[in-house]
N, C-alpha and C positions, 0 to 999 in steps of 0.2 A: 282150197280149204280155208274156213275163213281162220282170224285168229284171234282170238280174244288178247285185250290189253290188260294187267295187271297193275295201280300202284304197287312202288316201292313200300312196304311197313314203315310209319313214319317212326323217325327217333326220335320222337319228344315224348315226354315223359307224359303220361294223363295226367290233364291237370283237372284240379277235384273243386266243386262247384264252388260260389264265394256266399256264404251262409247270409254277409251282412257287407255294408260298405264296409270300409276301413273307416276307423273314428280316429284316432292318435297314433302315435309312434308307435304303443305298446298294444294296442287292437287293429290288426289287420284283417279281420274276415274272415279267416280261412280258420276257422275252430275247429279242435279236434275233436273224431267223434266219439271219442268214450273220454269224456270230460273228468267223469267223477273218478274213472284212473287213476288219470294223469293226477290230478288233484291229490287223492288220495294218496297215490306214490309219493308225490311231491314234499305233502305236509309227513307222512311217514317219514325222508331222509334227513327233514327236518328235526324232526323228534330223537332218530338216532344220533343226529348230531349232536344237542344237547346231553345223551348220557354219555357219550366219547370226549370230549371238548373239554381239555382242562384250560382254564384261563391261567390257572398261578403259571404253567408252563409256557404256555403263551408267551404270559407276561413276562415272566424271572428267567426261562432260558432263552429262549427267541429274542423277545424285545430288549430286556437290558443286556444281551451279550452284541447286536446289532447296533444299539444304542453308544454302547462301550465303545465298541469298534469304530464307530463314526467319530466319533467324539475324541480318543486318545486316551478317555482318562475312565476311573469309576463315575457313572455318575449320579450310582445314590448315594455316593461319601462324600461327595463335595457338592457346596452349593451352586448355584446359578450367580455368577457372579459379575454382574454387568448388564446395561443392555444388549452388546453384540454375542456376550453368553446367549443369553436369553435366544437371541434369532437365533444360534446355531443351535442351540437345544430343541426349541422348537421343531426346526426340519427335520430333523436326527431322529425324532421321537415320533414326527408324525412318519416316517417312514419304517420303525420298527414296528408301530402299530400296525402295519394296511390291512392283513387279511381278516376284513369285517366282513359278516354275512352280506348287509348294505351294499359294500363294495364290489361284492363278489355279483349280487343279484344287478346293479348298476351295468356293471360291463358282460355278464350274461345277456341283457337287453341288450345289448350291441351290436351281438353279436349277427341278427337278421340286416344290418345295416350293411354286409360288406357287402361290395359288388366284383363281377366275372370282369374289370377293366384289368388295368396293368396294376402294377402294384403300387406304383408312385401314385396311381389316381387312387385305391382303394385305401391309400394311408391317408390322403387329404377327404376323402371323403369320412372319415373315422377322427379326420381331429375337429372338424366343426362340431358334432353331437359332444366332443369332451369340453370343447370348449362356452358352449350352454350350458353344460355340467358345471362348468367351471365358475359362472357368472350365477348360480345359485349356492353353491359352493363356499363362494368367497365373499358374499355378503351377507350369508348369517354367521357364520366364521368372525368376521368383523366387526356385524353387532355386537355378537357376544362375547366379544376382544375389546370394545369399550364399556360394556355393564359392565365386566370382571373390573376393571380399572376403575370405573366410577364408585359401584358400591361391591367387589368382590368379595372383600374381608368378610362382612354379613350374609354370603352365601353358604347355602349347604356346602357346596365341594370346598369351601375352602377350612372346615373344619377337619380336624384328626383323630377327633375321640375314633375308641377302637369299636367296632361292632359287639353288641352282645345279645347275646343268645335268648329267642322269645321278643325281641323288640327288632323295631324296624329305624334307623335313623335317619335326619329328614334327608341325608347325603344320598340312603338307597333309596328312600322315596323317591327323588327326582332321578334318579337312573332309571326306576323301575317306568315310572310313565313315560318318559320320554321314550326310552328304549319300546315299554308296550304302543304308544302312540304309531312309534316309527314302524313297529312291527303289522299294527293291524291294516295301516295303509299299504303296506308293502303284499299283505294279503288281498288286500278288495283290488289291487293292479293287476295281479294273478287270475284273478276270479273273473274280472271284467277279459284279462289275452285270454281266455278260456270261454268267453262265450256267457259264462251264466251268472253275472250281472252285469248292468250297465256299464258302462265307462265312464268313471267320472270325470275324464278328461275331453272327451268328447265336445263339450260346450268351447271352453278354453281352446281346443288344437285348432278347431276350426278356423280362429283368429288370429293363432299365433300356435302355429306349426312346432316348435321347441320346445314348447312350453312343458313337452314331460322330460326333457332333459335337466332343465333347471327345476325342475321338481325333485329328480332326483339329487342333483347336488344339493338343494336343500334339506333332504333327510340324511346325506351324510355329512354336511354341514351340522346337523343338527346332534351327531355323533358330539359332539365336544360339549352339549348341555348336560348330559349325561354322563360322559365317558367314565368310569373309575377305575381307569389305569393309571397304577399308581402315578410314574413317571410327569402321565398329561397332567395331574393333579399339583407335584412341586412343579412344573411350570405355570398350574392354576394362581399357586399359592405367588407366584416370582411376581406373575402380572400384576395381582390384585395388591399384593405391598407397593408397587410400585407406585401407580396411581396416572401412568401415564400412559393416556387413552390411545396415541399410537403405536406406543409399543405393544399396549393389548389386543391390537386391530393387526398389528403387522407378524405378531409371536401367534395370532389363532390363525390369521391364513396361510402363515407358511407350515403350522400343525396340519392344517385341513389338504395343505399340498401334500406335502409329505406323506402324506396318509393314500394318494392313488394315485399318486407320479407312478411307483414301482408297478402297480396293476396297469398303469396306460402304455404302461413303454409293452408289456409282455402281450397287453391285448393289439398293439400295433405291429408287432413282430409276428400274431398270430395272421393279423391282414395283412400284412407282407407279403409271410411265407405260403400260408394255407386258405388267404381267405376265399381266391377260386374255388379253389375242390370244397371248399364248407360252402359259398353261395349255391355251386351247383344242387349240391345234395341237399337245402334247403328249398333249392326251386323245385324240384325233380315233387315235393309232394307238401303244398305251399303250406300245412297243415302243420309243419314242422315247427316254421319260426315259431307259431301260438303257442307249441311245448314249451318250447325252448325259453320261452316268455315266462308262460305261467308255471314249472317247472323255476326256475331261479326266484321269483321273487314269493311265489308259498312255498319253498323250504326255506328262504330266506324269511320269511313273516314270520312262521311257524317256530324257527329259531330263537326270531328274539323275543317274541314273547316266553316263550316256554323259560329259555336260559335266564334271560332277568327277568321276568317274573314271579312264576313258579316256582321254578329251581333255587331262586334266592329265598321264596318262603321257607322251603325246605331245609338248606342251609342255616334258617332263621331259628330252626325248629318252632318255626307259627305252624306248617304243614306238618305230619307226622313223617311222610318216607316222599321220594323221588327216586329212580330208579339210576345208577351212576355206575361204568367200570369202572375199575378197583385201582384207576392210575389217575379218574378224575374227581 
């Protein structure tokens, strides 16, 4: 009787065709196939973020009770007093601020980076991309740590007038573009992990492989041209009285630490503990990481444009209505 031989079913998972080469870090190929979904999901959680999202809360319970607590003391009733004030306000402050859309969309990208090794290897392989982050990071952090010193006093942020109502002050102005700049780039990164535009990174990776890591430390670097938390603000004000170009270069990068120490430690305890079972389940259908891409950085675009732009006209009463819960 003859007998027919059967493969075993194999266990891998189908892997699904590769649309395009991989161009950069944040475009790998494997696009998802209902793009305008994903997309559309995405900038949607976005949008609801902006009417949930109260900053004064943010700011005034979160950050100065965080603030407080690092610190010892109140610290919007006493001033900065010193320079080794200053560096410890700095850190203090950049770690009550972290959770920035930026921030959040930053280490969301990351997350396709972890690998099925051990854990020791998947944390070292997790701190070379923070540490590209980091060298974008801490040099516009720096720049902008000695313009404050050289000419700060003459800047928008370092005025106090209060806002009023139907005018824009040039303080919101410069929040508002900076934040809308950072925000529409953070959208066309989205748009390109999703397949439907180019990658503008594409040119640049080719040559230099990293190079969208320090792009992104540069847009959260770029957090502190903007910022108008309060807090970052009197240590705006400390720098630029001061007049001394190191201390304004060393009080914005240890703000600009401060500000994703706290998300790097929790995203390396994620690749510690979990990042096997998350690489698997990213391999299992490679179309994944693309979400997970474009997904974090268009609701993160979509955010900030929306919340400092929009929203602020609103607030301005230049807009007539924006849509807000009753807590924000």
């Amino acid at each position: 009787m003859a007998q027919t031989s059967s493969k075993p079913p194999s266990s891998r998972p189908p892997v699904e065709p590769v649309d395009r080469p991989a161009t950069s870090l944040f475009v790998n190929g494997h696009f998802p196939r209902r793009r305008a979904l994903v997309v559309g999901l995405s900038a949607l959680a976005g949008f609801l973020l902006t009417v949930v999202w109260s900053a004064e809360f943010v700011d005034q319970v979160i950050g100065h009770n965080v603030l407080n607590t690092l610190l010892g003391h109140d610290a919007t009733e006493s001033a900065i007093g010193g320079v080794a004030a200053g560096v410890a306000f700095a850190l203090a402050s950049g770690i009550a601020g972290t959770f920035t859309a930026c921030n959040i969309a930053a280490f969301g990208a990351l997350a396709p980076l972890l690998g099925t090794s051990s854990a020791r290897d998947r944390a070292v392989r997790v701190l070379k991309p923070l540490g590209w982050l980091s060298v974008g990071l801490l040099t516009v952090s720096a720049a902008y740590g000695v313009l404050v010193a050289l000419v700060g006093t003459s800047m928008p942020q370092f005025s106090t007038a209060p806002t009023v109502a139907g005018q824009l002050s040039a303080r919101s102005v410069q929040t508002m573009i900076i934040y809308g700049v950072i925000g529409l780039v953070m959208i066309w990164i989205g748009l390109a992990a999703a397949g439907i535009v180019k990658d503008p990174l594409a040119r640049i990776s080719a040559r230099h492989p990293n190079a969208p890591m320090v792009l992104m430390g540069v847009l959260i670097g770029a957090l502190l041209i903007g910022r108008p938390f309060p807090l970052f603000r009197q240590m705006f004000r400390h720098a630029a009285e001061s007049g001394n170009v190191l201390y304004g270069a060393a009080a914005f990068m240890l703000q600009s630490i401060g500000n994703i120490v706290l998300i790097a430690v929790l995203f390396l305890l994620v690749a510690v503990v979990w990042g096997a079972r998350l690489q698997r389940w990213l391999l299992a259908r490679p179309s994944r990481a693309a979400i997970v891409i474009t997904a974090a950085f268009v609701a993160a675009g979509v955010f900030m444009i929306l919340y400092w732009d929009v929203r602020v006209l609103a607030r301005r009463e230049i807009i007539p209505w924006y849509p807000l819960a009753p807590w924000a």
